[in-house]
C-alpha positions as CSV (number, residue, x, y, z in Angstrom):
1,X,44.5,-72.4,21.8
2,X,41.3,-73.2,22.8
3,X,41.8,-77.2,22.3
4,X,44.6,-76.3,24.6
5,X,42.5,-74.4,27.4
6,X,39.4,-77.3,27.3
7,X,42.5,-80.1,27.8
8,X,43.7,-77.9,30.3
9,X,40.7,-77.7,32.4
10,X,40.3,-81.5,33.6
11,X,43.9,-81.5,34.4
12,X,43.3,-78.8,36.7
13,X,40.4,-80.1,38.5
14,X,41.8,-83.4,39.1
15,X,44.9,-81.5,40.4
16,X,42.5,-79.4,42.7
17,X,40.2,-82.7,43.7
18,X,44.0,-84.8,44.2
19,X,45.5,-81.9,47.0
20,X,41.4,-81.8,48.5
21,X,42.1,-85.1,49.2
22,X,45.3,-85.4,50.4
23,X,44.0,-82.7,53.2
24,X,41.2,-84.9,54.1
25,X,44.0,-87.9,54.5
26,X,46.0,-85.7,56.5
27,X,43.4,-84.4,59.2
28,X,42.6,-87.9,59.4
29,X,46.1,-89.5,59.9
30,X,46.5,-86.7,62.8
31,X,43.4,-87.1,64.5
32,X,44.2,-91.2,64.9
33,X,47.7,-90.6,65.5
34,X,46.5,-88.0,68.8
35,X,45.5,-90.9,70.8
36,X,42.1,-91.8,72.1
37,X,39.2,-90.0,72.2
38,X,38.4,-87.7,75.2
39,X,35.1,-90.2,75.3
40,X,37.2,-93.3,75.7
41,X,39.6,-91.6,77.8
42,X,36.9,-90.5,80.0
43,X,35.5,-94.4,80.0
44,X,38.9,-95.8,81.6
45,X,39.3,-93.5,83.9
46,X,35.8,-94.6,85.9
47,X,36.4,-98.1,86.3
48,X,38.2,-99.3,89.4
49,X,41.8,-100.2,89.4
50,X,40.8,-102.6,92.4
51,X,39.6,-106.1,92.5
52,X,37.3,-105.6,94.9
53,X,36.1,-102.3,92.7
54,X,36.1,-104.9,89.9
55,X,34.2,-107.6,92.0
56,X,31.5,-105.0,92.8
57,X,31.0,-104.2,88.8
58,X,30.7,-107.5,88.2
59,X,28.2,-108.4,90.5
60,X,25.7,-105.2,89.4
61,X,26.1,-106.5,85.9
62,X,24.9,-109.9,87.1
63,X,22.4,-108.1,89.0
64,X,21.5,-106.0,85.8
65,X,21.8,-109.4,83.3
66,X,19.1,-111.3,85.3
67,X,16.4,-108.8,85.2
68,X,17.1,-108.9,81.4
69,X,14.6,-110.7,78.8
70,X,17.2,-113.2,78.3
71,X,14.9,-116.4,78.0
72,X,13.1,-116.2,74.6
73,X,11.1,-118.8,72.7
74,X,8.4,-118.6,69.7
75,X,6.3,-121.8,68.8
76,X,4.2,-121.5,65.5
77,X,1.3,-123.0,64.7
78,X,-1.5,-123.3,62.9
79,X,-4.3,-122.4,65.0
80,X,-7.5,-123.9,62.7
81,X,-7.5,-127.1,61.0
82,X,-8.5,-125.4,57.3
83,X,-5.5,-123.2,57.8
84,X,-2.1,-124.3,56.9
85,X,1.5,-122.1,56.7
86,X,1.7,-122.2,60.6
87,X,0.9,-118.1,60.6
88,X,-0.3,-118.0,64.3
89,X,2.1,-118.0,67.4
90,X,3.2,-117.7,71.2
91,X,6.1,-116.0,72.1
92,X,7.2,-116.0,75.7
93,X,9.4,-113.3,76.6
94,X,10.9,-113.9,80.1
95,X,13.8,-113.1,82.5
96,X,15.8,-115.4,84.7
97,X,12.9,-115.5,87.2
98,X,10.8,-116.6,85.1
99,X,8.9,-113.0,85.2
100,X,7.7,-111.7,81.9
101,X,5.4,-112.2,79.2
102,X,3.6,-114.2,76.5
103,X,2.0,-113.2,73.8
104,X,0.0,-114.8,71.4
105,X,-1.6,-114.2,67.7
106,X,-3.8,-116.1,66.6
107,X,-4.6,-115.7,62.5
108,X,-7.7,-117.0,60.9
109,X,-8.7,-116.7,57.4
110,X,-10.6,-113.2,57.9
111,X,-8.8,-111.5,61.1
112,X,-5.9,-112.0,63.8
113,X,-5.9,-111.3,67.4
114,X,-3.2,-110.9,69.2
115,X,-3.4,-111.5,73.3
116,X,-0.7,-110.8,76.3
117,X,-0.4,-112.6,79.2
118,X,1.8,-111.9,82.4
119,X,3.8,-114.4,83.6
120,X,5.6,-114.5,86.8
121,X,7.6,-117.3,88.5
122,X,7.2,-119.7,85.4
123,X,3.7,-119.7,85.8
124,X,0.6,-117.4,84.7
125,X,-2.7,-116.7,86.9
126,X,-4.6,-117.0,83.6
127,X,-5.1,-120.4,81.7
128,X,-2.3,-120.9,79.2
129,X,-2.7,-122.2,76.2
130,X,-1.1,-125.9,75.1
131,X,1.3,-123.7,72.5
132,X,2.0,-120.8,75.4
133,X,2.6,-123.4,77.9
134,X,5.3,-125.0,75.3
135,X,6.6,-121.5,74.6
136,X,7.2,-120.8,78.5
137,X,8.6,-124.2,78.7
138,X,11.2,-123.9,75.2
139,X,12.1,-120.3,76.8
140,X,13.0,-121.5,80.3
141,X,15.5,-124.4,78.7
142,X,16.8,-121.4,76.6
């Protein structure tokens, strides 16, 4: 009887895990089956049913996309002759007008500095290095 019982016992928890389950399945096949979410739903309903209400989203996107950091370009390079694995770098970081920035670390054998410099119309008020200048130039063909 009690070989019976212990053989008894898995059975019954698989049962129990097995209808668990089959709940879980349920809820879930009702829930996709109720149609979009109130979220989505909510989504759709904003945008305009017009072109010209279409025309207008467009162009703030285009508006939104150019201020964007969209022109990106990293040149490595080893910055001391004794040095090799090409661990320093410039990275310019710019937007359509050529507004952003560029930043720089430099790695020697004993420390790294890093350094920022703005950059607006393509161009920077401070001297650029022969690696930014590349980056700024790599980024704006980008």
């Amino acid at each position: 009887m009690e070989s019976s019982l212990i053989l008894l016992l898995p059975v019954l928890l698989l049962l129990l895990v097995s209808v668990a389950t089959l709940i879980v399945a349920l809820v879930a096949l009702r829930r996709t089956r109720s149609g979009p979410s109130r979220r989505t739903a909510h989504r759709v309903e904003d945008l305009p049913t017009d072109v010209e209400g279409l025309r207008s989203e467009v162009q703030a996107l285009r508006v939104e996309a150019s201020q964007a950091m969209r022109h990106l370009a990293v040149v490595r390079y080893d910055a001391f002759g004794d040095m090799g694995g090409h661990l320093s770098w410039s990275l310019a970081l710019l937007d359509d007008s050529g507004d952003g920035v560029v930043l720089t670390s430099i790695h020697g054998r004993s420390e790294a500095r890093t350094y920022a410099k703005n950059v607006t119309g393509w161009s920077c008020e401070q001297q650029l290095s022969p690696e930014e200048e590349e980056a700024v130039k790599f980024a704006r063909t980008a």
